[in-house]
Structures are given as structure tokens and as C-alpha cells.
C-alpha positions in Angstrom: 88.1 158.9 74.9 87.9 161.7 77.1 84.0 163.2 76.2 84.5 167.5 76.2 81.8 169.9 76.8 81.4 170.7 73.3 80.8 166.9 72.4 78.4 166.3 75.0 76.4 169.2 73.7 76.7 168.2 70.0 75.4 164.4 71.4 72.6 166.6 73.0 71.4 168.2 70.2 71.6 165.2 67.7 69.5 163.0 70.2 66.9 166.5 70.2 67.1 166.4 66.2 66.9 162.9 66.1 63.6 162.6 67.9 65.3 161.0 70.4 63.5 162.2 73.0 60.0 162.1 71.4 60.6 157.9 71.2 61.7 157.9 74.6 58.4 159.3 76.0 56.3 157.0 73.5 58.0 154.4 74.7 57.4 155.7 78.7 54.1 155.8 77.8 53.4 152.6 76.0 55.6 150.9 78.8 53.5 152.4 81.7 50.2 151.4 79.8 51.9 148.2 79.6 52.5 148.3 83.3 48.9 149.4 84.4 47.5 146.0 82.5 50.4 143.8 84.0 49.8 144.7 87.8 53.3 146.1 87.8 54.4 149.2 89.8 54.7 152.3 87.7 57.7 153.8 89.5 59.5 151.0 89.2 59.5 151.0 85.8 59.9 154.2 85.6 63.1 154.4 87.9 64.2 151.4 85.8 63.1 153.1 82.2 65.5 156.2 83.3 68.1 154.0 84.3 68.3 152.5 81.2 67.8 155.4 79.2 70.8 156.8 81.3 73.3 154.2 80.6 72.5 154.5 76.6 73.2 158.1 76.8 76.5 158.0 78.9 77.5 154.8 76.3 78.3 153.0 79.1 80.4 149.5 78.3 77.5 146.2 79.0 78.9 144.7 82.2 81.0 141.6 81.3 80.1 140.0 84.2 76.3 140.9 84.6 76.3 139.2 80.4 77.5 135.8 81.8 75.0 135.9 84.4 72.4 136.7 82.5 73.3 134.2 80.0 73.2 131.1 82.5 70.2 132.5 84.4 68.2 132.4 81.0 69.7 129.0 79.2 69.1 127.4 83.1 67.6 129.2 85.6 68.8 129.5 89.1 71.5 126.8 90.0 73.1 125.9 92.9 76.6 125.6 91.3 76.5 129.6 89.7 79.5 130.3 91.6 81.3 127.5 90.6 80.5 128.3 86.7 81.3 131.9 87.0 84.7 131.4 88.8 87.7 131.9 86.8 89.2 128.6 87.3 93.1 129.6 85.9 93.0 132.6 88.2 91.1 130.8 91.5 93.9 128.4 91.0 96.9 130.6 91.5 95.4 132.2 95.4 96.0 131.6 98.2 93.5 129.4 100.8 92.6 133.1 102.1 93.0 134.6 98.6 90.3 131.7 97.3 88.1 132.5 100.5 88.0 136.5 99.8 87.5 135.8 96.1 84.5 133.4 96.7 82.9 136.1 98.9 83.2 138.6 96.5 81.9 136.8 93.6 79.4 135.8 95.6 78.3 139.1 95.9 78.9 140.2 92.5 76.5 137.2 91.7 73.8 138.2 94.0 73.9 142.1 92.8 73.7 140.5 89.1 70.6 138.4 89.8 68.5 141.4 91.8 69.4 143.6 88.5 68.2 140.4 86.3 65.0 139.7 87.9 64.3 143.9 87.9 64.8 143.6 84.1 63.1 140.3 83.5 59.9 142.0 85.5 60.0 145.0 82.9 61.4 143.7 79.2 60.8 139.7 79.2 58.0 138.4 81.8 55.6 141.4 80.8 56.0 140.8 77.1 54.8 137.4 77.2 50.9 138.5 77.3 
């Protein structure tokens, strides 16, 4: 659905109404307090905090992908056959040797761009919530 002018204006003054805003900059601030008693870099978070806040806004679709990663990196950490779990076995079989080589490659950078982004939002939402 194609988003017009006018709807992006009506979202706008809905979140204002809403108080949308207001809870956004409680939460900031709770999260930075948080963040001063955790040792953890205040713009950081706050670069990640506007990220996030960001991609609610735009309604962004959750990254397939980055969900299946994040899934295996909680149930069992780090392993050193991710690739292997996260290939698509049905479509891996139909490539070529070079098809299977380039697709390897770029999962394995899909993976690695999925765990950076993990480990930046396990520092802010799980490992500082455990104190």
C-alpha cells in the first residue's frame, strides 16, 4: 500500500495525540539512566533507540532472515554450523558448484550483518535488563 502525503500526516498527528512521542522520550530517558548505571555508551543507545523508533514508524516488515538468526543465536548461542542451519537446503540443491559457492558467500554475509545487529540489540534490550 502506497502511503500518500495526507496519510503520513494523519499517522503524524495520531502518534502527537497519542502521546506517542511523550513515551518515546520517557522511555529515552529511563533507557539512558539505565545506560549510565550499566557502563554502556549513551550514543549508542541513543543511535540504536532512534533506529528503532524509526523502523516502528515507517512499519517496516521484521526481517525474516534476521528472526531465524536471532532465534538460533538465543535457543544456542554461537555455532559453528549457522550456515549450514540457515541454508535453504531445497533451493542450495538445485545450483550450480558456482551457484552454491556465490550463495554460501552471501549468506555468509547476511549471517554476519545479522549477528553484529543481534549483539547491538542484546547490549541495549536483553543483557542490560538482567540487573
Amino acid at each position: 500500500m502506497e502511503r500518500t502525503f495526507k496519510s503520513l500526516a494523519k499517522e503524524a498527528k495520531m502518534r502527537m495525540k497519542n502521546g506517542f512521542w511523550k513515551e518515546c522520550r520517557e522511555k529515552l530517558d529511563s533507557e539512558r539512566e539505565h545506560a549510565k548505571r550499566e557502563g554502556i555508551n549513551e550514543s549508542r543507545l541513543e543511535r540504536y533507540f532512534t533506529q528503532k523508533v524509526t523502523t516502528e514508524i515507517k512499519g517496516d516488515a521484521p526481517d525474516e532472515f534476521y528472526l531465524r538468526v536471532r532465534d538460533l543465536l538465543l535457543a544456542e548461542g554461537e555455532v559453528s554450523d549457522a550456515i549450514g542451519r540457515l541454508t535453504d537446503k531445497a533451493y542450495y540443491d538445485t545450483l550450480s558448484y558456482s551457484e552454491k559457492q556465490r550463495y554460501t558467500l552471501e549468506l555468509s554475509e547476511k549471517y554476519l550483518r545479522a549477528l553484529e545487529r543481534f549483539k547491538r540489540e542484546y547490549e541495549f534490550e536483553i543483557k542490560g535488563r538482567k540487573s
